[in-house]
Backbone as XML, in Angstrom:
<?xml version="1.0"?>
<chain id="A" units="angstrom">
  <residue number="1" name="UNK">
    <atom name="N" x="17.457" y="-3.474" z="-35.003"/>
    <atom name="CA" x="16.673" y="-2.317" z="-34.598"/>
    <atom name="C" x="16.660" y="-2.243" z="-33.073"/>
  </residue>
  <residue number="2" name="UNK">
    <atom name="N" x="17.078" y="-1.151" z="-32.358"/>
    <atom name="CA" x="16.632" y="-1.075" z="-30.815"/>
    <atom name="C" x="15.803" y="-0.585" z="-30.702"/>
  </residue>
  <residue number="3" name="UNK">
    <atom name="N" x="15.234" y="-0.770" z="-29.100"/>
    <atom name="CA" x="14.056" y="-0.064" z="-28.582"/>
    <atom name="C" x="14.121" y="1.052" z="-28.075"/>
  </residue>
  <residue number="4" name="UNK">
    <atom name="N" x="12.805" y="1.738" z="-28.231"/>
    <atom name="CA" x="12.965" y="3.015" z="-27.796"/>
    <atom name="C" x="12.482" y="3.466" z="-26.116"/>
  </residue>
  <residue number="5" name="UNK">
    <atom name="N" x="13.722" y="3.569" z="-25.622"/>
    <atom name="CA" x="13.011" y="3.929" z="-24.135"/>
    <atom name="C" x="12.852" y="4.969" z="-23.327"/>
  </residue>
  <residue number="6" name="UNK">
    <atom name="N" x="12.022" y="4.858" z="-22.645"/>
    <atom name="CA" x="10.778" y="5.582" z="-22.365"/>
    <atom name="C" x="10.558" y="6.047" z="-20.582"/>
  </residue>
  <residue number="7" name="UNK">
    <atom name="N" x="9.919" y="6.895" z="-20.043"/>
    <atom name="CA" x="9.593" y="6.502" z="-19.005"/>
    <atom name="C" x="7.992" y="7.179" z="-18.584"/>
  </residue>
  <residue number="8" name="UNK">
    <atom name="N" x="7.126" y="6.421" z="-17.615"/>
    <atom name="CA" x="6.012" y="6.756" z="-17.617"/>
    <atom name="C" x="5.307" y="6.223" z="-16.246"/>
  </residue>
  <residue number="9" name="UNK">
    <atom name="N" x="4.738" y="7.465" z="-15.683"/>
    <atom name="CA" x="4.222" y="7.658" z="-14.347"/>
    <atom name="C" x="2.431" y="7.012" z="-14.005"/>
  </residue>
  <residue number="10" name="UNK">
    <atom name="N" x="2.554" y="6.138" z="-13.696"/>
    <atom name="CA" x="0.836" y="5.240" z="-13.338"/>
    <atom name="C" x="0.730" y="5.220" z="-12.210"/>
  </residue>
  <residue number="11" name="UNK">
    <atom name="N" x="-0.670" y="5.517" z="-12.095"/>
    <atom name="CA" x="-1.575" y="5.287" z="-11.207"/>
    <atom name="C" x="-2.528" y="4.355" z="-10.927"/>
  </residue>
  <residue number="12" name="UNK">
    <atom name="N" x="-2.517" y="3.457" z="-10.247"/>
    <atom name="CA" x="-3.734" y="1.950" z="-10.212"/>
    <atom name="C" x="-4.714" y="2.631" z="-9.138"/>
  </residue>
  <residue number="13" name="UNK">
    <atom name="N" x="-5.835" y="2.324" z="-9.478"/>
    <atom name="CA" x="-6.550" y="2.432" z="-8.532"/>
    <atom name="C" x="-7.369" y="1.607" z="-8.092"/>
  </residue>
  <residue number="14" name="UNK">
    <atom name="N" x="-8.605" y="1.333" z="-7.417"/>
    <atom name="CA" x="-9.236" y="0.479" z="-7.018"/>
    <atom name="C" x="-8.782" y="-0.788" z="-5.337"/>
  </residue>
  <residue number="15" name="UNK">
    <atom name="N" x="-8.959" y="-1.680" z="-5.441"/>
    <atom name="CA" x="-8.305" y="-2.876" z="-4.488"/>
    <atom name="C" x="-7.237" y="-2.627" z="-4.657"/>
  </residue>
  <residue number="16" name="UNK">
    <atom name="N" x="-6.092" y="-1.558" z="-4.169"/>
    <atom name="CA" x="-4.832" y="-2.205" z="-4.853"/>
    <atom name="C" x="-3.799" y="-2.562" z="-3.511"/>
  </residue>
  <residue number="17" name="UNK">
    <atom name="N" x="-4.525" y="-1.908" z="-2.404"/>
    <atom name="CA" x="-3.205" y="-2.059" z="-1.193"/>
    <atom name="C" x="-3.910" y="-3.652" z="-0.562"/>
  </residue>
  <residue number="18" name="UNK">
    <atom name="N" x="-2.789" y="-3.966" z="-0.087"/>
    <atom name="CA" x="-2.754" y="-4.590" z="1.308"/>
    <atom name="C" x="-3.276" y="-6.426" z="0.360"/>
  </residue>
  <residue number="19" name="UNK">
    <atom name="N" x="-2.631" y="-6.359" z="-1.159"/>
    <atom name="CA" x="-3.122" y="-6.931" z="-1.839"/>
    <atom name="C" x="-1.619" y="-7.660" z="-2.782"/>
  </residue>
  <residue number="20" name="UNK">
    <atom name="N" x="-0.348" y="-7.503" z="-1.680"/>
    <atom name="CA" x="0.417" y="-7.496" z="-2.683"/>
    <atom name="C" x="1.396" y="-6.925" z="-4.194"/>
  </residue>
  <residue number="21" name="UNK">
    <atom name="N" x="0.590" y="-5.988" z="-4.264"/>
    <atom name="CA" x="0.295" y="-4.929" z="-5.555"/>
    <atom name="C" x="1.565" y="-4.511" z="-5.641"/>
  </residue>
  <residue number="22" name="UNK">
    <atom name="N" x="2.421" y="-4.068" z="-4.707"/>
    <atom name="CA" x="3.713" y="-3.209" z="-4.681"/>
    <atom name="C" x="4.951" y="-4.188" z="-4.779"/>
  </residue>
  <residue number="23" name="UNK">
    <atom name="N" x="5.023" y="-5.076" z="-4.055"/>
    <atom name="CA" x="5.975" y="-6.571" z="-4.940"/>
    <atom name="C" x="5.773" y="-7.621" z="-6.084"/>
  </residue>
  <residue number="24" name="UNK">
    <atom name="N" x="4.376" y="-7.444" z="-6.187"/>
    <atom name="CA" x="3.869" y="-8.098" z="-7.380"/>
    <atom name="C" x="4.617" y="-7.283" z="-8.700"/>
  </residue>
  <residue number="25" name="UNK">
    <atom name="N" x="4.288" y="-5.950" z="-8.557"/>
    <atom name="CA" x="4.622" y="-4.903" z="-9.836"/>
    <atom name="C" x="6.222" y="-5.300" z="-9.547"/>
  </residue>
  <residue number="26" name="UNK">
    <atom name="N" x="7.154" y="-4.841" z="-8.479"/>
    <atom name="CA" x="8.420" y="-5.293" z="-8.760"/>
    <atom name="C" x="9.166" y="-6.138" z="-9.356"/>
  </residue>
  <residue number="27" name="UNK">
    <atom name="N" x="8.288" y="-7.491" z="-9.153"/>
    <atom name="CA" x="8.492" y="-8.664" z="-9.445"/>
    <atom name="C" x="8.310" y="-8.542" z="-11.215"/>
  </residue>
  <residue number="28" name="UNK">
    <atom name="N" x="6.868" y="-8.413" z="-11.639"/>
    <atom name="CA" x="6.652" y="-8.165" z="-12.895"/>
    <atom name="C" x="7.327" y="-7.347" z="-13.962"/>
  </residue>
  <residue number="29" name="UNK">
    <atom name="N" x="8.078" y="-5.941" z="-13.118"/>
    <atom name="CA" x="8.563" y="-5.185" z="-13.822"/>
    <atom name="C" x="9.999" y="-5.737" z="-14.409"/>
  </residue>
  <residue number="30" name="UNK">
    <atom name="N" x="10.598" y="-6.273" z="-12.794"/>
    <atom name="CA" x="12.494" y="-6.927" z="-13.608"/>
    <atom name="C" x="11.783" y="-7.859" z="-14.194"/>
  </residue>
  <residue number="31" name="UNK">
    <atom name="N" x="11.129" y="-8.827" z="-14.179"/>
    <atom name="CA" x="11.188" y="-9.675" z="-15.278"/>
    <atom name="C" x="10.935" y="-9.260" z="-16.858"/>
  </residue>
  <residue number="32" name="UNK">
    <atom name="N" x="10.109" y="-7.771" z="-16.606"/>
    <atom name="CA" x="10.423" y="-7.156" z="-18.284"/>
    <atom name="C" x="11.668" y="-6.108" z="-18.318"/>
  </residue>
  <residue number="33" name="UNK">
    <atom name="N" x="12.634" y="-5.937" z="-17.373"/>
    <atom name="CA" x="13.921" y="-5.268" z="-17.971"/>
    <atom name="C" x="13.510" y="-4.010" z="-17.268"/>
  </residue>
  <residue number="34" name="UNK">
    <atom name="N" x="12.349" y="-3.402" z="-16.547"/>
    <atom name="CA" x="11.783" y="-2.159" z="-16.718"/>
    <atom name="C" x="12.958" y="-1.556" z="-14.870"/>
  </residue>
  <residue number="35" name="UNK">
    <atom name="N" x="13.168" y="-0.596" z="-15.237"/>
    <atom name="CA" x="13.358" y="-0.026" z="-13.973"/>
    <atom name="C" x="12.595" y="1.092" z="-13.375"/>
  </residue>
  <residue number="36" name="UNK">
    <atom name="N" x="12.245" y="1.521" z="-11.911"/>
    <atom name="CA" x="11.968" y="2.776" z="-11.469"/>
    <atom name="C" x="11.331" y="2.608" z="-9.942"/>
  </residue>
  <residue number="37" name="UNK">
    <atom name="N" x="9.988" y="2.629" z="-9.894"/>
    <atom name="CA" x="9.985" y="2.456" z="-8.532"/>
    <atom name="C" x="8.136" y="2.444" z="-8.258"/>
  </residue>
  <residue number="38" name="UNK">
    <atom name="N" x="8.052" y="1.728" z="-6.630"/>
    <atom name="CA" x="6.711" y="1.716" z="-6.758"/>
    <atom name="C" x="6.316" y="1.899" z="-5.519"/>
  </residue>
  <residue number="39" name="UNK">
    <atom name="N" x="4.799" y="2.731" z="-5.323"/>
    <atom name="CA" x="4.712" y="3.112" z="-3.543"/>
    <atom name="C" x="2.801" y="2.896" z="-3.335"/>
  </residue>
  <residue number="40" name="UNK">
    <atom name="N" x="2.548" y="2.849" z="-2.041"/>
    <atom name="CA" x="1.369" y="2.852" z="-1.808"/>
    <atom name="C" x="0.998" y="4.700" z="-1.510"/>
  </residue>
  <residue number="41" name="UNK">
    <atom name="N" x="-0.161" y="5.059" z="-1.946"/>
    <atom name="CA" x="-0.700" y="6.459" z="-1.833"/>
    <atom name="C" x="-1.639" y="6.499" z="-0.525"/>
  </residue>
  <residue number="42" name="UNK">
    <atom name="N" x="-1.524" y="7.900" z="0.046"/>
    <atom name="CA" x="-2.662" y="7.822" z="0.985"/>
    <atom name="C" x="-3.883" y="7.769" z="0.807"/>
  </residue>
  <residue number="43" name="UNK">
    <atom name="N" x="-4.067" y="8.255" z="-0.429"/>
    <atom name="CA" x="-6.013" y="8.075" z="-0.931"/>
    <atom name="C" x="-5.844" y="6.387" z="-1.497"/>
  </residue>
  <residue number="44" name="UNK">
    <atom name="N" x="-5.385" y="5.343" z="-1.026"/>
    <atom name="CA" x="-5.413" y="3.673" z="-1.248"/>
    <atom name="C" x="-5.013" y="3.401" z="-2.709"/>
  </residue>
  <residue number="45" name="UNK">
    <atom name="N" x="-4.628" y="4.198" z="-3.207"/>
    <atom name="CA" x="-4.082" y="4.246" z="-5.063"/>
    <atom name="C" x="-3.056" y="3.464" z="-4.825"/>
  </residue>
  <residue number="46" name="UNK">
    <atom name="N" x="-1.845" y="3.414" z="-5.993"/>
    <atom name="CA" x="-0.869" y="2.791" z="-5.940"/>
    <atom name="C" x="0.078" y="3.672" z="-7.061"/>
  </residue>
  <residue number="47" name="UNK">
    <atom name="N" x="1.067" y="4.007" z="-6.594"/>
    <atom name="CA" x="1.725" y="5.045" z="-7.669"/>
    <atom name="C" x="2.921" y="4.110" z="-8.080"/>
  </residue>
  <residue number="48" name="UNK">
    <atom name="N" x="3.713" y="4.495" z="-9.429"/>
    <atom name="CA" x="4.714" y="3.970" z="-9.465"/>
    <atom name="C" x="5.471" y="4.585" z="-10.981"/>
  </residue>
  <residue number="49" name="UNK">
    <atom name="N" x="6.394" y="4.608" z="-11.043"/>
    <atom name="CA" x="7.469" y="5.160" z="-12.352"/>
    <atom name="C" x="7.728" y="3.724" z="-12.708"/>
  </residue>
  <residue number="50" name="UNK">
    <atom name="N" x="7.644" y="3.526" z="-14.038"/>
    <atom name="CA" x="8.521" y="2.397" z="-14.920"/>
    <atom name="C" x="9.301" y="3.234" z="-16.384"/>
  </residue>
  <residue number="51" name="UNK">
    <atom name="N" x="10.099" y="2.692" z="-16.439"/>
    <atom name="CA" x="11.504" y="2.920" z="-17.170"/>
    <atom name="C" x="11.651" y="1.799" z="-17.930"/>
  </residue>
  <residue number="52" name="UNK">
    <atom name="N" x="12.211" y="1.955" z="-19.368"/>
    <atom name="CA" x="12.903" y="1.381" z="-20.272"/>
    <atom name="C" x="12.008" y="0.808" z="-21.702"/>
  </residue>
  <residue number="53" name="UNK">
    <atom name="N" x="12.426" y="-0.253" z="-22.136"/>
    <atom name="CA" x="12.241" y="-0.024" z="-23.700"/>
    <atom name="C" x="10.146" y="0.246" z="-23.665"/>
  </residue>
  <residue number="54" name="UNK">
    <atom name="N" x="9.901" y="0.789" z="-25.081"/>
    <atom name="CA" x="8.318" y="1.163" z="-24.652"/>
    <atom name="C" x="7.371" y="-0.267" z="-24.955"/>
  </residue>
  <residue number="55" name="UNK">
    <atom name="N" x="8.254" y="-1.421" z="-25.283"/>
    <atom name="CA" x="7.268" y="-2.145" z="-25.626"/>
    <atom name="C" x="6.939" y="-3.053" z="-24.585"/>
  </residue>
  <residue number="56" name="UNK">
    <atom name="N" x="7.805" y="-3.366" z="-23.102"/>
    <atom name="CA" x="7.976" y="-3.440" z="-21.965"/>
    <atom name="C" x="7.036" y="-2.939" z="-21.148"/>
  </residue>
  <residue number="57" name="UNK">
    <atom name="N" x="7.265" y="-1.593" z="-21.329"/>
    <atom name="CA" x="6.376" y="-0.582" z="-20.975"/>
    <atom name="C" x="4.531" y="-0.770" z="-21.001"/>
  </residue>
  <residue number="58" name="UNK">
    <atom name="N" x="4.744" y="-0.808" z="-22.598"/>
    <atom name="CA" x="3.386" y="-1.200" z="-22.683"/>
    <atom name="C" x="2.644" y="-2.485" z="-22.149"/>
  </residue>
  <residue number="59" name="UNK">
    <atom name="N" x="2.760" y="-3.601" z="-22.233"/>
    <atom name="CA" x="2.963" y="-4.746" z="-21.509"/>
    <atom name="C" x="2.970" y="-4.837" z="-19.760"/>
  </residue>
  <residue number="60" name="UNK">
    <atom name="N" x="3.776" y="-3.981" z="-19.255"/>
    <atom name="CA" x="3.561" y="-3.544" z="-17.894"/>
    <atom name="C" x="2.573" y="-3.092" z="-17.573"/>
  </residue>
  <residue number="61" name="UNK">
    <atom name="N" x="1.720" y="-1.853" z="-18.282"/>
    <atom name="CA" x="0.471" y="-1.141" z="-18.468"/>
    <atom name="C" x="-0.437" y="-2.184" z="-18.873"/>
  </residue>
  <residue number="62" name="UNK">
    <atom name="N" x="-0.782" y="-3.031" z="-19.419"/>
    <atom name="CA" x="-1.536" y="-4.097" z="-19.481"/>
    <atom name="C" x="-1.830" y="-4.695" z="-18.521"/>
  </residue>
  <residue number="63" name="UNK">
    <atom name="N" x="-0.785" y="-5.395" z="-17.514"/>
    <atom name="CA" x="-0.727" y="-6.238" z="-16.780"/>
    <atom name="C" x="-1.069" y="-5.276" z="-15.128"/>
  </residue>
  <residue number="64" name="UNK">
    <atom name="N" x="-1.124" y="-4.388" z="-15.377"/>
    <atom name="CA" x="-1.657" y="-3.176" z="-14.512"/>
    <atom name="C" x="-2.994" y="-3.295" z="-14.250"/>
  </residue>
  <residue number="65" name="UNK">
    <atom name="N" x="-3.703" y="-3.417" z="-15.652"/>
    <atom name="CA" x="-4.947" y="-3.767" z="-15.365"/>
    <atom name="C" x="-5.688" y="-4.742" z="-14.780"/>
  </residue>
  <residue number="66" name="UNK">
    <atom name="N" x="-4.782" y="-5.596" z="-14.468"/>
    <atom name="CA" x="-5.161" y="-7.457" z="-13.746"/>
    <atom name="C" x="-4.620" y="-6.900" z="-12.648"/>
  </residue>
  <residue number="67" name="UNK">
    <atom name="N" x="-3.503" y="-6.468" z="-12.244"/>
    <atom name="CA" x="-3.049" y="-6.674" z="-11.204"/>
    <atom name="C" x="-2.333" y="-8.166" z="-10.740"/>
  </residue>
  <residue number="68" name="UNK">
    <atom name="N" x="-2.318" y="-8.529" z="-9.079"/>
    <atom name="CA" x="-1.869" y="-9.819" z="-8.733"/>
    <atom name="C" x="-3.276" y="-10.111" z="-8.615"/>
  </residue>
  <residue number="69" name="UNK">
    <atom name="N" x="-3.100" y="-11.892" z="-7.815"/>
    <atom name="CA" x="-4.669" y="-11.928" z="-7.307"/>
    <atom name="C" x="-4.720" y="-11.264" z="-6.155"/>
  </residue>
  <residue number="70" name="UNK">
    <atom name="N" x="-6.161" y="-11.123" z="-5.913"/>
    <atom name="CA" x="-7.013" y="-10.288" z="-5.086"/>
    <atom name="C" x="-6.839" y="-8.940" z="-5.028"/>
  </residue>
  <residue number="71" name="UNK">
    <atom name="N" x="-6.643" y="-8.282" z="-6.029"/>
    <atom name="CA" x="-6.355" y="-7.323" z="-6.698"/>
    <atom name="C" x="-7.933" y="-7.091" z="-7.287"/>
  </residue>
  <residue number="72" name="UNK">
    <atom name="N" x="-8.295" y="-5.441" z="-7.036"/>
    <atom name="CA" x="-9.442" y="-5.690" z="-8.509"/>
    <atom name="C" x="-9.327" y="-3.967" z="-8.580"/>
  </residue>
  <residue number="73" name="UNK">
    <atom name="N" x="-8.442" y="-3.984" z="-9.865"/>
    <atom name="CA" x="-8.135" y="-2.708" z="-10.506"/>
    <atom name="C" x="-9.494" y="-1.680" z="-11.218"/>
  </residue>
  <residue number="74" name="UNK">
    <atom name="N" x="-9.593" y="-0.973" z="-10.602"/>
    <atom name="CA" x="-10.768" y="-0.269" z="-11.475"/>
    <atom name="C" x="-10.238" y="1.058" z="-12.194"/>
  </residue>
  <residue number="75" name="UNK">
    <atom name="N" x="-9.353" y="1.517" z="-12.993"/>
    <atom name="CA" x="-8.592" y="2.668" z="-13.142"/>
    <atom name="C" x="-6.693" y="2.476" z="-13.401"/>
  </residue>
  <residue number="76" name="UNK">
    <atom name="N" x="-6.176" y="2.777" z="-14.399"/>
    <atom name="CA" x="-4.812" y="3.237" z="-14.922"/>
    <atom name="C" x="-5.208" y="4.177" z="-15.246"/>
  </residue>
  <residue number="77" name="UNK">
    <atom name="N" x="-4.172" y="4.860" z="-14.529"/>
    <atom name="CA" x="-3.899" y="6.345" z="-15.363"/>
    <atom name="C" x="-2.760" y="6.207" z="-15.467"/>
  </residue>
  <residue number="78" name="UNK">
    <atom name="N" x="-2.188" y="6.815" z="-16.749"/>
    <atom name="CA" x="-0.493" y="7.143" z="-17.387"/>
    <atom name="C" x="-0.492" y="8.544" z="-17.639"/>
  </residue>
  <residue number="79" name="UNK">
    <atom name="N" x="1.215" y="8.753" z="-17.513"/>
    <atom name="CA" x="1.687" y="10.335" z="-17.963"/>
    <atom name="C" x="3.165" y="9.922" z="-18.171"/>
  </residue>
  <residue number="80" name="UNK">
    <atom name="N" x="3.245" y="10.070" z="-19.206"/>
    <atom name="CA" x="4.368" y="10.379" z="-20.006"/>
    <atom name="C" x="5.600" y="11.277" z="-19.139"/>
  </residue>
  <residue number="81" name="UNK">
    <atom name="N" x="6.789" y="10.763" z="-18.385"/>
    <atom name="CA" x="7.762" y="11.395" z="-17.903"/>
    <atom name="C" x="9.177" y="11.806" z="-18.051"/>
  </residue>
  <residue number="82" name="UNK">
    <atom name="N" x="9.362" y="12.682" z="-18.314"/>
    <atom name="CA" x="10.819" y="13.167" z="-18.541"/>
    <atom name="C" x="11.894" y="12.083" z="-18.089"/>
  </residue>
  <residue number="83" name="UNK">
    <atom name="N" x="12.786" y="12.190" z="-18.452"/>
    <atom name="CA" x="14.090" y="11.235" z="-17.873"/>
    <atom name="C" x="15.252" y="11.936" z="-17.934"/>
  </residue>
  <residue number="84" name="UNK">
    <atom name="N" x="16.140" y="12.850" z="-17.398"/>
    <atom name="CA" x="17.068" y="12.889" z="-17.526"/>
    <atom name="C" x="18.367" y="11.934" z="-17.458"/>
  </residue>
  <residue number="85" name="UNK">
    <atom name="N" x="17.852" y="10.725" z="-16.278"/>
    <atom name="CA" x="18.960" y="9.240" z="-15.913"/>
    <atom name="C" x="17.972" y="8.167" z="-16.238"/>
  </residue>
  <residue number="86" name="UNK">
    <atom name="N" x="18.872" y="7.193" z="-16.535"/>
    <atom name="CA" x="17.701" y="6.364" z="-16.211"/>
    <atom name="C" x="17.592" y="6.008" z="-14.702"/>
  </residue>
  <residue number="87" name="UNK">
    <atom name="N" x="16.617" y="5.461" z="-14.205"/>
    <atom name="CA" x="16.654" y="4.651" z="-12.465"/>
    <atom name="C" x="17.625" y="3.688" z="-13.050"/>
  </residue>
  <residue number="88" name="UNK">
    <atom name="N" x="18.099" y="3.541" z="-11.951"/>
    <atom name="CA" x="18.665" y="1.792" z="-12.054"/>
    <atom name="C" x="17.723" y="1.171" z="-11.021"/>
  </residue>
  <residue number="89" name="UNK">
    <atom name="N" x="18.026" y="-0.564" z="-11.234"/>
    <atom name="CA" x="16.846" y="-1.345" z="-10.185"/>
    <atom name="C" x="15.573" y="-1.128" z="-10.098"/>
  </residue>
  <residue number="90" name="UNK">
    <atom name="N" x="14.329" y="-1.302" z="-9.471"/>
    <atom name="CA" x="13.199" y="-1.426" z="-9.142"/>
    <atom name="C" x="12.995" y="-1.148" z="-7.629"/>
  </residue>
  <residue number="91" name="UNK">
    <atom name="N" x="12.589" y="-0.519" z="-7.204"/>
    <atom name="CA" x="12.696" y="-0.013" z="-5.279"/>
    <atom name="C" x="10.799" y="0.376" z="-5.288"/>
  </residue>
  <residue number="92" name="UNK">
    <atom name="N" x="11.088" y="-0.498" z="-4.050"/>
    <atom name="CA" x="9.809" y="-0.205" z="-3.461"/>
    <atom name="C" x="9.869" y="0.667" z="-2.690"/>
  </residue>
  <residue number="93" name="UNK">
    <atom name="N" x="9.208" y="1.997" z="-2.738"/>
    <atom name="CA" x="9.753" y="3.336" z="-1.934"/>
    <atom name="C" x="8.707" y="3.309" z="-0.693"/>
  </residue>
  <residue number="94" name="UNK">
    <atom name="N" x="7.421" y="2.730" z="-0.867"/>
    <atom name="CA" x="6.569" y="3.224" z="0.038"/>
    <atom name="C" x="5.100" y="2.594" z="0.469"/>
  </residue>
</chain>
């Protein structure tokens, strides 16, 4: 059976800059296979696209909620995103 993949647009909010948050998620994401990309926001959020199978996915969204340490997440938001390619790699855009 394969997986079905997916891609989906989050938002962290709370502690999330200046906390690691944006190489932590990189780090976390290749180690689940996931590709897309991740940036710091000007209102102190943390945005980011992840890509590939949904059970990855989901699991990523979990681990969203912990964050790294000194991290203290108060808020995920998800939205479901179109894909025409997949990303390749993981890029920290911002």
């Amino acid at each position: 059976m394969s997986a079905h993949y997916e891609a989906v647009r989050v938002r962290i909010s709370g502690r999330v800059q200046g906390v690691g948050f944006r190489m932590w998620t990189r780090d976390e994401a290749l180690r689940l296979g996931l590709t897309g990309w991740v940036r710091n926001e000007a209102d102190g959020s943390v945005a980011a696209l992840i890509a590939g199978p949904d059970t990855a996915i989901s699991t990523m969204i979990e681990r969203f909620g912990r964050g790294p340490a000194g991290a203290l997440v108060s808020d995920v938001e998800t939205e479901a995103s179109p894909l025409e390619t997949m990303p390749t790699g993981f890029r920290i855009t911002g």
